[in-house]
C-alpha positions in Angstrom: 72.1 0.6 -239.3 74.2 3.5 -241.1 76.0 0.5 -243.0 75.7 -2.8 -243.6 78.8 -4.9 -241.5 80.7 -7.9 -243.2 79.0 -10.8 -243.5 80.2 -14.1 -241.1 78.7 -17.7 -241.3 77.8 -19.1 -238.1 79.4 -22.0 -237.2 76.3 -24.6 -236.8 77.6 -27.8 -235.5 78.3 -28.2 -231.5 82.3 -29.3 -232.9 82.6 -26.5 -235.1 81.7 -24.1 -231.8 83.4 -25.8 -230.1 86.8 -25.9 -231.7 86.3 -22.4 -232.0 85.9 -22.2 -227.9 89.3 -24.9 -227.7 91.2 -22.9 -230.0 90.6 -19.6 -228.3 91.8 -21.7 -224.8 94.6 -22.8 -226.4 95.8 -19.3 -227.5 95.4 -18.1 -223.9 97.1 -20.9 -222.1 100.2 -20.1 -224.6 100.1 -16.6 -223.9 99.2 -17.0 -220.1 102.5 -19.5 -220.1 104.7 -17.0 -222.0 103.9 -14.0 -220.1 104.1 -16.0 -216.9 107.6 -16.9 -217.7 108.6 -13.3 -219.0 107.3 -11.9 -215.8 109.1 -14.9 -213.3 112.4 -14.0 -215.1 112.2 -10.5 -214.8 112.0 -11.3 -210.7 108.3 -10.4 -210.6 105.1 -12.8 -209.1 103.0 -12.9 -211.9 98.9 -12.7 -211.1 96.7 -15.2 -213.4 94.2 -12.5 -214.2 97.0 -10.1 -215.2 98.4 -12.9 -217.2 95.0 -13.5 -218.8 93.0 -10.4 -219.2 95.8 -9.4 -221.4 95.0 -6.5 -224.1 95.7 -9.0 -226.8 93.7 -11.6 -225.1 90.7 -9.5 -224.4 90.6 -9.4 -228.1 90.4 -12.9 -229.0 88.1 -13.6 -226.6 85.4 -10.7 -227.4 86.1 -11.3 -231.4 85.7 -15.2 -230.8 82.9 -14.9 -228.8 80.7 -12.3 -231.3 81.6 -14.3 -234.2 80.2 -17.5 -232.6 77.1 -15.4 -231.7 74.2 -17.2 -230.5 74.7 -18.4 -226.7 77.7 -17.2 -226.5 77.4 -13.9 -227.1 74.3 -13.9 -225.3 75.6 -14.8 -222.0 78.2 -11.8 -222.1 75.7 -9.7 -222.9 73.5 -11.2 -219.8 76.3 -10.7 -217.5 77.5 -6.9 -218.6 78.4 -4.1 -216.6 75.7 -1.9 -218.5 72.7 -3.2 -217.5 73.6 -2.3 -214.1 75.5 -6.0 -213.0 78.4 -5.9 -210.1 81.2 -6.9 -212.1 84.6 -6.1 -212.2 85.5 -3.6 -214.3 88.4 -6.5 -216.4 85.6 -8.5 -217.1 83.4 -5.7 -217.8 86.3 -4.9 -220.6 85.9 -8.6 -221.9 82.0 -8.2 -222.4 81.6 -4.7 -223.3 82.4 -6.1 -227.1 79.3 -8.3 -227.4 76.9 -5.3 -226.8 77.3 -4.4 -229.9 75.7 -5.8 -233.4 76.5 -9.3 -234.4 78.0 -9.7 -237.4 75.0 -10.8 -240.1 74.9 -14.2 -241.7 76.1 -14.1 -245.6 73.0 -14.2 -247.9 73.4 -18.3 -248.8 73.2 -19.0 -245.3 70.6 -16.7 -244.7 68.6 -18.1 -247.5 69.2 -21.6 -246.4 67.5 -20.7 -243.2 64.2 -19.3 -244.7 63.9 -22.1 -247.7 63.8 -24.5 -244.5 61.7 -22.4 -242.4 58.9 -20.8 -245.5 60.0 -23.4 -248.2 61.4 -22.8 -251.4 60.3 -20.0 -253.0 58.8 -17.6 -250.7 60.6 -14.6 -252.1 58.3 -15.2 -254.8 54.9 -14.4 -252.5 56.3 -11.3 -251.4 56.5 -7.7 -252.3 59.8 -7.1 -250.9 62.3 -8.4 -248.9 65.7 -6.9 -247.7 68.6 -9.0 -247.5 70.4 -6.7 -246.2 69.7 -6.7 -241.7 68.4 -3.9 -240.6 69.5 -5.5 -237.0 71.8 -8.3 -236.3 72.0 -9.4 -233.1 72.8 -12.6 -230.5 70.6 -15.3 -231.3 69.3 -14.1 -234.6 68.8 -11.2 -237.1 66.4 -9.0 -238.4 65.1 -7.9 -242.1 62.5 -5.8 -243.3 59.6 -7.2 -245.5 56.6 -5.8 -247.1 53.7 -8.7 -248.2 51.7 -8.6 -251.0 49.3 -6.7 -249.8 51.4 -4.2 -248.6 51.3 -4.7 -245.2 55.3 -4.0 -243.9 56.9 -5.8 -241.1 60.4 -6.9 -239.4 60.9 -10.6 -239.6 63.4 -11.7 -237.0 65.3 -14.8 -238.1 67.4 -17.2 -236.2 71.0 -18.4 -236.6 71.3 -22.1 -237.6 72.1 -24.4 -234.9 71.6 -21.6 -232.0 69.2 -23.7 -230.0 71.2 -27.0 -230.1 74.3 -25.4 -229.1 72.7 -23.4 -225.8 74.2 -25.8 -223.3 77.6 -26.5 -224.7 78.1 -23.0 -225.4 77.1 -21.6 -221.7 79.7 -24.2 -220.6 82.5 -22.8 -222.6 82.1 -19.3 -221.7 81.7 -20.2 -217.8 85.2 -21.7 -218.3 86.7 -18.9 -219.8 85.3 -17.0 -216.5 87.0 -18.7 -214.2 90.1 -19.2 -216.6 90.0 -15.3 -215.8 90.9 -15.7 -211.9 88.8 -12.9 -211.7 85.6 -14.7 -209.4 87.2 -16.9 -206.6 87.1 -20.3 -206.2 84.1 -20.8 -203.9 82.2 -18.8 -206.0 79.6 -21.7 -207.3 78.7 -20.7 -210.7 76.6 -24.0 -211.4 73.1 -22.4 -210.3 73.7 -19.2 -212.4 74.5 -21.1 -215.8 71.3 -23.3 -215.1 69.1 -20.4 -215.2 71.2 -19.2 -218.0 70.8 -22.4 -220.2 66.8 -22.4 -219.4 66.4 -19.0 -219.8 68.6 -18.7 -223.3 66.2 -21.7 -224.6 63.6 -19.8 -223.8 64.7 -16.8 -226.0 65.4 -19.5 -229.0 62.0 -20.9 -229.1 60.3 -17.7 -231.1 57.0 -19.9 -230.4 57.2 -18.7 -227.2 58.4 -15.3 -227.5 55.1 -14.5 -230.0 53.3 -16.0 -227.1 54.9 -13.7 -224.6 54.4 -10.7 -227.5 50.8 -10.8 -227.5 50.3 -11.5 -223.4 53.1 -7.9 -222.5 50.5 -6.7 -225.9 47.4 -7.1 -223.9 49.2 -6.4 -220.2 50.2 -3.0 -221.3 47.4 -1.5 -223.3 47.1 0.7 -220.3 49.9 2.6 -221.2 49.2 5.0 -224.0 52.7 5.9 -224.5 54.1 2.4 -225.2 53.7 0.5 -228.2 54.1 -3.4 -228.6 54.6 -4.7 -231.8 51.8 -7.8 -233.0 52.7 -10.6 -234.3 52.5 -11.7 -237.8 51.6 -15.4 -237.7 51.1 -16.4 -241.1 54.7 -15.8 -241.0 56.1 -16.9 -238.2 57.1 -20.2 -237.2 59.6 -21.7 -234.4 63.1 -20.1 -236.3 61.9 -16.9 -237.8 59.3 -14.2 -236.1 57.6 -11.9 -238.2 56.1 -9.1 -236.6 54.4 -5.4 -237.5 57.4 -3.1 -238.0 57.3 0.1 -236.3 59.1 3.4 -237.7 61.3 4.4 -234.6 65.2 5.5 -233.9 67.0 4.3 -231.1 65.7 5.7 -227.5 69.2 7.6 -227.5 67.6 10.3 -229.9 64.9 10.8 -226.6 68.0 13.0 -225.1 67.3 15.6 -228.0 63.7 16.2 -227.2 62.7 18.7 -224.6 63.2 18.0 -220.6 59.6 17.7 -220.1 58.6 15.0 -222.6 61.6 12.9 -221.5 61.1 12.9 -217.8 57.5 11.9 -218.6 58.6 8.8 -221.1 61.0 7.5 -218.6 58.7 8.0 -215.6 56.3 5.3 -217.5 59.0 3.5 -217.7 59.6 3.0 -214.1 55.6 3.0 -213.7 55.5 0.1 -216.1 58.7 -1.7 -214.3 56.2 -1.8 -210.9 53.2 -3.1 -213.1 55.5 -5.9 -214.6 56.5 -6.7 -210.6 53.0 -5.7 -208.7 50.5 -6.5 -211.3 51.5 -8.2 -214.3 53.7 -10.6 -213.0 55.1 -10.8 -216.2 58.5 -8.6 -216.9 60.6 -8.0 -219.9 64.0 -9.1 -218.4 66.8 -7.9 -221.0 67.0 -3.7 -220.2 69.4 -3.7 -223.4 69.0 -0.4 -225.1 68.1 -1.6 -228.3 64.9 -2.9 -227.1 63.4 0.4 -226.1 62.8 2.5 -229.6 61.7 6.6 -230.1 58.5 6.7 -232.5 59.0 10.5 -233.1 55.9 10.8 -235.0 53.6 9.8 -232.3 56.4 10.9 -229.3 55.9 7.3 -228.0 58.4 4.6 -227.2 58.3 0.8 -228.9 59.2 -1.9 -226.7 60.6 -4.9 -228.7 62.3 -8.6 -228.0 59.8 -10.5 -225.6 61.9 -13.7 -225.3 63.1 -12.5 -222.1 59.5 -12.0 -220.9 59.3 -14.1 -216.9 56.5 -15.0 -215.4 57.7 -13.6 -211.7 55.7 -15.9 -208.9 53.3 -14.4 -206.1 55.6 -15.3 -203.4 58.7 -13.0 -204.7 56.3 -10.5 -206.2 54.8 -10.3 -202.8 58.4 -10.0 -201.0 59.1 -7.2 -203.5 56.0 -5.4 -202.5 57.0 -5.3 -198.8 60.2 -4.7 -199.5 59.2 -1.3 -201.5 56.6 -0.4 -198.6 59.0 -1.0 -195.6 62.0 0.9 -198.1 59.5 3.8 -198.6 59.0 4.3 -194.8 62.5 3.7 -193.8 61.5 0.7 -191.9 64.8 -1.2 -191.6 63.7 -4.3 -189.9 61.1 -4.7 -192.4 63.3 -4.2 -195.1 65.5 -7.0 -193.3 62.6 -9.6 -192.9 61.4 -8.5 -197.0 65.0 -8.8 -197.7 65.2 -12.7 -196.3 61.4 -14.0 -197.6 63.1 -13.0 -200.7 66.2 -14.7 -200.2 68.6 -11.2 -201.3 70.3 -12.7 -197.9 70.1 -15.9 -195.2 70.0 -16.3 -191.5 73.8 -17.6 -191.8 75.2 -14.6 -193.1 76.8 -12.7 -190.5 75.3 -9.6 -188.8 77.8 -7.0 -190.9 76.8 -8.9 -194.0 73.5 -8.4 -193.6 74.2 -4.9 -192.6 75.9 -4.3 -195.8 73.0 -5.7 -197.6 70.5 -3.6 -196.6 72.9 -0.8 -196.9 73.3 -1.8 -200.2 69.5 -1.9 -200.9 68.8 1.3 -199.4 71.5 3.0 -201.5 69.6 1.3 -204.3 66.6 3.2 -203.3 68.2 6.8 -202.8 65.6 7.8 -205.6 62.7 6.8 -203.3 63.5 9.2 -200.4 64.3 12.1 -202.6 62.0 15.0 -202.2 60.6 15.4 -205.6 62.2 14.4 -209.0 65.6 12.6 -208.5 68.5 13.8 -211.4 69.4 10.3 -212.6 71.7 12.6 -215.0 73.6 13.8 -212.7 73.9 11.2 -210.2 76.3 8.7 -209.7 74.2 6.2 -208.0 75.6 3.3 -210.7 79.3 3.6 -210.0 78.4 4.0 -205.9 76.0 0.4 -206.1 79.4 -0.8 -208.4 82.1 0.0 -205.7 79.4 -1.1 -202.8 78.6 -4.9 -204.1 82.1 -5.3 -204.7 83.1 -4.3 -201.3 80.9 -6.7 -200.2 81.9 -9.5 -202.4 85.5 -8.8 -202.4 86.1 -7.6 -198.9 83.2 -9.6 -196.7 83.2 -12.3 -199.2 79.5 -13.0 -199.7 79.0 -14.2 -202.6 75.5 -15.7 -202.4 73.2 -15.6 -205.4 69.7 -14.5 -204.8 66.5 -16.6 -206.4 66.9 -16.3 -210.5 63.9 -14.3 -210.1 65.5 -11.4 -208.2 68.3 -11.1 -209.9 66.0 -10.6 -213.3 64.0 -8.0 -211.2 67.4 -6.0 -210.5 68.8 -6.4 -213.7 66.2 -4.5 -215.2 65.8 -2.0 -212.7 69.4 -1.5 -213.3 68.9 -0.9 -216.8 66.3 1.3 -216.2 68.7 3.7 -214.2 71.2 3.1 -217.1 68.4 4.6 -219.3 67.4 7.5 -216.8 70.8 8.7 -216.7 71.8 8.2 -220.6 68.8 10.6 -221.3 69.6 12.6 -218.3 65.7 13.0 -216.8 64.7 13.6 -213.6 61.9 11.2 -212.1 60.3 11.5 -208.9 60.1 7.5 -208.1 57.6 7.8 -205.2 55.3 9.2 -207.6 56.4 6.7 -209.8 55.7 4.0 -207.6 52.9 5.7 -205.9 49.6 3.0 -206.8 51.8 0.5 -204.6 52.9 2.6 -201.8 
């Protein structure tokens, strides 16, 4: 980080979060009710999600929402246009904020955390600590430490009172959602926020994440150009994660290094998305840039943050795999009967919704059918999927939401197509792809 950000406790307790959540409502309903009655004076009809998504009140919300950090944040990050989501582009305003870096915890709070976590007095058993984050993120932050035998390593730490606040806190910002009039009514957002609450407890429980470390570790020791980082047990415990620290920059500074080297990196990338489908089962779900690192020493990218690691079951791996196969050939029908064992779309859905569907899903595949390397740099494949789903949602209103599981697997292909085009490679996907075609 060039400089360190100000400091911000985060508010622990489920009623200091949520008076937090109830005071940012109340500040919208007053300006919602204001503008509304500037707007019905002036002769005009005013629209809620004019009324709401308000410059001003785009600003509370974002600034409320990364100062709460922990679940809240989180889900807007989750739900972003830039890891490839069908949003619209409002509420892609609203969420764009918490991509960024959290703001870190002051140092009392910070020590607080690690008196609980290593008891008091661990600064003394180490060589050097930095209280100063070198990341600060959602659900916790990270600081560099070197042990006494000089073994140096990043130590991710978690906020206080993230993991009881999970629940409450997807609640909150569900209701600012709809408060936005921006989904529709019959829009059920109840099986989204379920996987949401499940999955963000997942992230919290670093337990599990060291668990998921060492598994994506063993999974991927095929693949010479990624590293994983170990973790460091004596260290960790179910609030703070200490793990080897690896000397990188962020992926970003691939785009400075010749053509060649970067269309092979991110041509792993894509060869490692199909293992974590096909063969591992396994797959890191959260595409967010920051978790993909240059080593420019070795020319080899570090993959960090395995709390988002899913286990993917046989039956929609399997529906994947004929899905690729029958998408590879151009074999519509069998794209149609992948696309339903999968459950991307039902028998009920009307013949032009299906249509559209597996229009969408072949535009989603244009890199498949290319003849040779596909410029993800200079295609526009993202904004064409963006204006396609919300055709379909808006103007053939389907909105159905797929198995939890698919809409992981797309997410990250999403942000894998982010990537490609950030670093402006060319891939050829079939080649990619090839061991499963």
């Amino acid at each position: 980080m060039s400089q360190t950000p100000k400091s911000k406790p985060v508010p622990s307790s489920r009623i200091a979060r949520l008076s937090r959540i109830g005071s940012l409502a109340t500040k919208i309903a007053g300006s919602v009710i204001t503008n509304g009655a500037t707007k019905l004076l002036s002769g005009e009809r005013p629209v809620l999600s004019d009324l709401v998504l308000t410059p001003k009140n785009i600003q509370r919300i974002t600034t409320q929402l990364a100062s709460l950090r922990g679940a809240a944040m989180k889900l807007g990050q989750l739900i972003s246009m830039d890891s490839g989501e069908l949003l619209p582009p409002e509420l892609s305003a609203i969420l764009a904020r918490l991509r960024e870096d959290a703001d870190p915890m002051p140092k009392a709070q910070l020590q607080q955390v690690l008196d609980d976590a290593w008891g008091a007095g661990w600064n003394d058993k180490l060589l050097y600590f930095s209280y100063a984050p070198i990341a600060a993120a959602s659900i916790g932050q990270v600081h560099k430490v070197i042990t006494m035998d000089g073994q140096t390593l990043a130590v991710k730490v978690q906020y206080p009172g993230i993991g009881n606040s999970i629940d409450s806190d997807v609640d909150n910002v569900a209701s600012i959602i709809k408060l936005s009039g921006l989904l529709p009514g019959s829009f059920d957002l109840k099986p989204l926020l379920s996987e949401a609450k499940l999955q963000l407890h997942d992230e919290a429980n670093y337990q599990r994440e060291a668990l998921m470390m060492s598994r994506y570790q063993t999974a991927c020791a095929g693949y010479p150009c990624f590293v994983v980082t170990e973790v460091y047990t004596a260290l960790s415990t179910d609030k703070v994660l200490a793990m080897t620290h690896l000397n990188s920059v962020p992926v970003e500074a691939l785009a400075d290094q010749p053509q060649a080297q970067r269309n092979a990196l991110m041509t792993e990338l894509f060869r490692l998305f199909f293992d974590e489908v096909f063969t591992f089962r396994l797959i890191q779900s959260d595409p967010n840039m920051a978790n993909y690192r240059y080593m420019p020493e070795t020319e080899q990218i570090a993959l960090l943050d395995f709390g988002a690691c899913r286990e993917i079951p046989a039956a929609i791996s399997a529906g994947y795999l004929q899905l690729l196969r029958a998408m590879a050939t151009d074999d519509m029908p069998g794209v149609a009967e992948a696309a339903l064992s999968i459950g991307l779309m039902q028998e009920s859905h009307s013949e032009t919704q299906q249509a559209s569907v597996l229009a969408m899903g072949r535009l989603a595949c244009e890199a498949l059918y290319n003849d040779g390397p596909y410029d993800f740099g200079a295609s526009d494949l993202l904004s064409r999927l963006q204006q396609a789903g919300m055709a379909l949602s808006f103007e053939q209103d389907f909105w159905h939401v797929p198995p939890i599981d698919a809409v992981f697997i797309h997410r990250k292909l999403g942000g894998l197509y982010l990537l490609a085009k950030r670093l402006n490679t060319q891939v050829d996907l079939r080649d990619a792809a090839s061991k499963w075609l």
